[in-house]
One Martini backbone bead per residue (centre of mass of N, CA, C, O) as a GRO file, in nm:
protein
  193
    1UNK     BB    1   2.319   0.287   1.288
    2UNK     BB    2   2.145   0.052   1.427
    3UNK     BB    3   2.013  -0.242   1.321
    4UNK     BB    4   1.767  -0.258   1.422
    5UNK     BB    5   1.680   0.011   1.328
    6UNK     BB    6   1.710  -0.066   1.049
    7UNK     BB    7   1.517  -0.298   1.009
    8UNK     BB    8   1.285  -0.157   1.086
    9UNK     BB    9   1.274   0.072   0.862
   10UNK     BB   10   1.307  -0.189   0.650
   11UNK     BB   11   0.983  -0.278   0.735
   12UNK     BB   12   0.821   0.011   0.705
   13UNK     BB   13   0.893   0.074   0.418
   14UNK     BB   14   0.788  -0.211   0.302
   15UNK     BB   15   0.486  -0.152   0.424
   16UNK     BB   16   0.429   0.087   0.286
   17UNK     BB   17   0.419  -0.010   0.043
   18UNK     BB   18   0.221  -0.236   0.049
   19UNK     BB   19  -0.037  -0.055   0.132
   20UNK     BB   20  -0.015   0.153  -0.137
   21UNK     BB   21  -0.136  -0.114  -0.308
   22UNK     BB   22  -0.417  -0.100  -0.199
   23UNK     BB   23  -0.395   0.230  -0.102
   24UNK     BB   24  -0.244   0.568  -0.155
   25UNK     BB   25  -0.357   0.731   0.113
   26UNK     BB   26  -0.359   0.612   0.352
   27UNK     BB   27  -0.068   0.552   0.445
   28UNK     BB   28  -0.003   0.913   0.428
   29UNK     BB   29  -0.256   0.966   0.634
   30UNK     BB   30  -0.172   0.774   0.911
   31UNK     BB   31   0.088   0.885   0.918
   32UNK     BB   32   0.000   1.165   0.980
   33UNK     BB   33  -0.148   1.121   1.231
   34UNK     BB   34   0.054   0.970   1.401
   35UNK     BB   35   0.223   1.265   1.406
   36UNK     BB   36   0.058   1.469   1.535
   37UNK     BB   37   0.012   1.246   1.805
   38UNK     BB   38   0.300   1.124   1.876
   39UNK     BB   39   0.371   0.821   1.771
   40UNK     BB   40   0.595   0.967   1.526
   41UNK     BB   41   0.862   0.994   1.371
   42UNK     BB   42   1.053   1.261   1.186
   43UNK     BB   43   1.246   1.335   0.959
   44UNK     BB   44   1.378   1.612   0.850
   45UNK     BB   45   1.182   1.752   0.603
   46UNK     BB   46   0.892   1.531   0.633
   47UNK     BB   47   0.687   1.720   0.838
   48UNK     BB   48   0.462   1.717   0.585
   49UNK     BB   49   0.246   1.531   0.699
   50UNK     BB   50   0.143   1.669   0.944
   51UNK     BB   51   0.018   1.876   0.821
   52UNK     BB   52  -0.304   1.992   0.768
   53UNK     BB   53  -0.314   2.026   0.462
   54UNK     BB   54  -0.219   1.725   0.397
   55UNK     BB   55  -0.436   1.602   0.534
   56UNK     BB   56  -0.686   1.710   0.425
   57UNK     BB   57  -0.582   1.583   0.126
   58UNK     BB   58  -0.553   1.315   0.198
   59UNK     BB   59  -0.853   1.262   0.311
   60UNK     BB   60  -1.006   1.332   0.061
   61UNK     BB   61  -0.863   1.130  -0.137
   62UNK     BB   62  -0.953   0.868   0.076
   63UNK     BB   63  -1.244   0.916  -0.006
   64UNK     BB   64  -1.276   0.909  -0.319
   65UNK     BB   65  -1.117   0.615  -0.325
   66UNK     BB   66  -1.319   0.450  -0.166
   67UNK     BB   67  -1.563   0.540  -0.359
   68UNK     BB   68  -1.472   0.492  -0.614
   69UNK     BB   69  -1.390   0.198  -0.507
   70UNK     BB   70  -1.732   0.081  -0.535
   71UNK     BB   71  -1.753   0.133  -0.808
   72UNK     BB   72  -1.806  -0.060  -1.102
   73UNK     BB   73  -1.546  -0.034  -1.334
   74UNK     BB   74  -1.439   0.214  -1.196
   75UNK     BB   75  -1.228   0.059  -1.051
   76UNK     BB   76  -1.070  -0.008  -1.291
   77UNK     BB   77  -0.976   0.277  -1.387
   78UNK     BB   78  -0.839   0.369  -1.141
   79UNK     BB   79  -0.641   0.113  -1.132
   80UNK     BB   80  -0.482   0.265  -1.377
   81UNK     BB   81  -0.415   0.497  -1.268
   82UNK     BB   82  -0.283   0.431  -0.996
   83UNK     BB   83  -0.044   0.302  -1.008
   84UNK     BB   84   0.182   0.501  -1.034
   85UNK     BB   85   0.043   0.644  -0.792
   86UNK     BB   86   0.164   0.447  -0.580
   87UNK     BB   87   0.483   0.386  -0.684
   88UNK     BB   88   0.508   0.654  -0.541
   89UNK     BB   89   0.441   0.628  -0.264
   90UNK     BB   90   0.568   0.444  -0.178
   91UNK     BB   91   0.854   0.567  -0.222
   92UNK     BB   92   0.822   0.798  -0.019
   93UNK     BB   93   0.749   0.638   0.221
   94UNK     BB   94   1.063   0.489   0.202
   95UNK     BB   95   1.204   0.724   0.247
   96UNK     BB   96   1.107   0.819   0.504
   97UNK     BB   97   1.168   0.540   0.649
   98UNK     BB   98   1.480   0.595   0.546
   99UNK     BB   99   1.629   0.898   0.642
  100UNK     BB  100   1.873   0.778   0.819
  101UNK     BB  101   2.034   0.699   0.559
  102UNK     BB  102   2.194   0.686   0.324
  103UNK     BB  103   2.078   0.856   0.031
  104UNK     BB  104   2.167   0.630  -0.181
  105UNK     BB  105   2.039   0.390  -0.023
  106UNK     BB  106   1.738   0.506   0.004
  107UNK     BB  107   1.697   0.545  -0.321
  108UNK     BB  108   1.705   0.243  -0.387
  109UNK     BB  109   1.535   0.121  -0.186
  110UNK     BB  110   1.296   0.279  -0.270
  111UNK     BB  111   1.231   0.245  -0.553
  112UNK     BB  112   1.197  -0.038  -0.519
  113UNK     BB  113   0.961  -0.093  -0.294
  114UNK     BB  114   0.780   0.068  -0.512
  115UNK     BB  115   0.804  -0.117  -0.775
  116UNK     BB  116   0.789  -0.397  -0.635
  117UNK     BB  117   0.573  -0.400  -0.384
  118UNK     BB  118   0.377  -0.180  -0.477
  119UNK     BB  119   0.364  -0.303  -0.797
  120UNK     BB  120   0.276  -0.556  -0.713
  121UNK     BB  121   0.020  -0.555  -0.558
  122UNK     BB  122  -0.117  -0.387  -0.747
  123UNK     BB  123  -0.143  -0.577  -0.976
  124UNK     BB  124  -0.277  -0.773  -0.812
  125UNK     BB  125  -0.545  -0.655  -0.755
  126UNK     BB  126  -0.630  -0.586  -1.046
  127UNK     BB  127  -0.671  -0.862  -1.094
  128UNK     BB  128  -0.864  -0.973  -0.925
  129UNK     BB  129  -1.059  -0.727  -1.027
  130UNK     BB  130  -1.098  -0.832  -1.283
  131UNK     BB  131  -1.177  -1.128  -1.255
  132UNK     BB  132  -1.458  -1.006  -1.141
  133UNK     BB  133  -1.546  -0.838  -1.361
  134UNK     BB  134  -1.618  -1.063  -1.523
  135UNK     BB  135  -1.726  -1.313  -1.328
  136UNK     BB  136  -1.984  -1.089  -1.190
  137UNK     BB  137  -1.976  -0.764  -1.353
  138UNK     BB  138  -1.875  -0.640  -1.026
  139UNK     BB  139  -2.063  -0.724  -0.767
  140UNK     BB  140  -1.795  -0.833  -0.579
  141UNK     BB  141  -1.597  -0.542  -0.552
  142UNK     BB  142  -1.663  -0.376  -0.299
  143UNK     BB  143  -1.569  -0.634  -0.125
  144UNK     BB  144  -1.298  -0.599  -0.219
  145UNK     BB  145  -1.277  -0.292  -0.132
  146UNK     BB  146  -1.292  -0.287   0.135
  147UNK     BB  147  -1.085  -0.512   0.213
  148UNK     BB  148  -0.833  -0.302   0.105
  149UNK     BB  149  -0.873  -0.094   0.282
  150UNK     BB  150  -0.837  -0.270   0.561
  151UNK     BB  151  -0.571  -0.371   0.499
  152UNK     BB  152  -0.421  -0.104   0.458
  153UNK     BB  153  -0.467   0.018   0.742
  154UNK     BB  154  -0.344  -0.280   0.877
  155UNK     BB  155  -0.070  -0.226   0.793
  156UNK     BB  156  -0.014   0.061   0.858
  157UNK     BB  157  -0.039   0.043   1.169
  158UNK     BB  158   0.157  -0.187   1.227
  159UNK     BB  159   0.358  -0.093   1.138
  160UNK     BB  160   0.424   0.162   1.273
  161UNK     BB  161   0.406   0.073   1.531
  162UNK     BB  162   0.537  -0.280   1.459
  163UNK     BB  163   0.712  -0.378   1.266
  164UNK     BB  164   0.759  -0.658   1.281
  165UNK     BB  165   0.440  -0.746   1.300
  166UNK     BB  166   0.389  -0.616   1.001
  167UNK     BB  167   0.578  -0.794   0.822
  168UNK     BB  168   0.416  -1.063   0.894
  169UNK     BB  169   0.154  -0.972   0.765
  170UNK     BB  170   0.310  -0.920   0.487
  171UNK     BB  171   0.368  -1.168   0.431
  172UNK     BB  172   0.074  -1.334   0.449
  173UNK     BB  173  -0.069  -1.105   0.241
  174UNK     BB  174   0.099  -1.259   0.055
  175UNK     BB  175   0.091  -1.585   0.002
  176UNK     BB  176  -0.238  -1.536  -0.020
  177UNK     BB  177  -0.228  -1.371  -0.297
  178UNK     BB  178  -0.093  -1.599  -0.455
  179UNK     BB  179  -0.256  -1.854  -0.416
  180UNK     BB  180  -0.464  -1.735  -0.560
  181UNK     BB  181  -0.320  -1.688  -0.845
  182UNK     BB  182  -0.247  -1.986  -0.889
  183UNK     BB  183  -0.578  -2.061  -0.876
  184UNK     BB  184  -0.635  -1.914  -1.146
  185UNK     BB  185  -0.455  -2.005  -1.322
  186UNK     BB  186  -0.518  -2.294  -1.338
  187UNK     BB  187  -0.846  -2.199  -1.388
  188UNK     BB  188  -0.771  -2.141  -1.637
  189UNK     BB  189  -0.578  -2.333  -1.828
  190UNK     BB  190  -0.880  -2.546  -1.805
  191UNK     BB  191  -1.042  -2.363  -1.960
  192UNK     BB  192  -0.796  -2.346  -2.214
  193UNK     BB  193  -0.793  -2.471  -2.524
   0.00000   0.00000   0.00000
């Protein structure tokens, strides 16, 4: 394998996982739509993400998904839940994007990936959406879970389509929630007794 083509793999692993920290169907649903529509290969044995049935599954997991953190509280509950399976999401989604090295650094790869990357995020968001319905009642989560929708979407389209490109969108909406995440312990600390 040439270096572009692993560093390719190895920013689209990246990004599927970050992806998947944001929302867990989206991006093995985006990825399965465009290999159905021939903009993207996978390697052998890969290839049921793109039949029709997982498709259909996908889809309707990730409407269920969006509808679900919409309701305040309710998007609590689910981000309880949710952790693990993004975390697994994200791994298998690197595992597809990483299918052409070595299987054993392949699943070291995915599984790093899987449980920094997407529970990185996952967990970033959690915290978020917690301090929203806090502070908030839940009233402002639908706009932060759109929002995590559209990023979802928006990473998993630029990294596939263009790894090199979407792995600095991802790069910069981990800086921008970071300083969020920094700007909130600041303001909890002089809030604390």
């Amino acid at each position: 394998m040439e270096a572009y083509s692993l560093i390719t793999s190895i920013f689209l692993a990246f990004g599927l996982s970050a992806a998947c920290g944001f929302r867990i169907f989206i991006p093995p649903l985006t990825y399965g739509l465009l290999y159905k529509a021939d903009l993207v290969q996978l390697a052998e044995g890969w290839d049921w993400i793109g039949s029709d049935w997982v498709i259909a599954v996908l889809a309707l997991a990730a409407l269920f998904e969006i509808i679900g953190n919409l309701v305040p509280w309710l998007d609590n509950l689910l981000d309880v839940l949710a952790t693990p399976i993004a975390i697994g999401a994200g791994t298998t989604l690197s595992a597809i994007a990483l299918s052409e090295i070595d299987p054993g650094l392949k699943w070291i790869l995915s599984v790093m990936s899987g449980v920094l990357i997407t529970g990185g995020f996952q967990l970033t968001t959690v915290s978020l959406r917690g301090v929203s319905s806090i502070f908030t009642g839940g009233l402002i989560n639908p706009i932060i879970s759109l929002i995590e929708d559209f990023i979802s979407l928006g990473i998993s389209i630029s990294i596939i389509l263009f790894p090199l490109f979407g792995i600095f969108i991802v790069v910069l909406i981990a800086l921008f929630l970071r300083s969020i995440y920094i700007r909130l312990k600041k303001r909890k600390s002089r809030n604390s007794p």
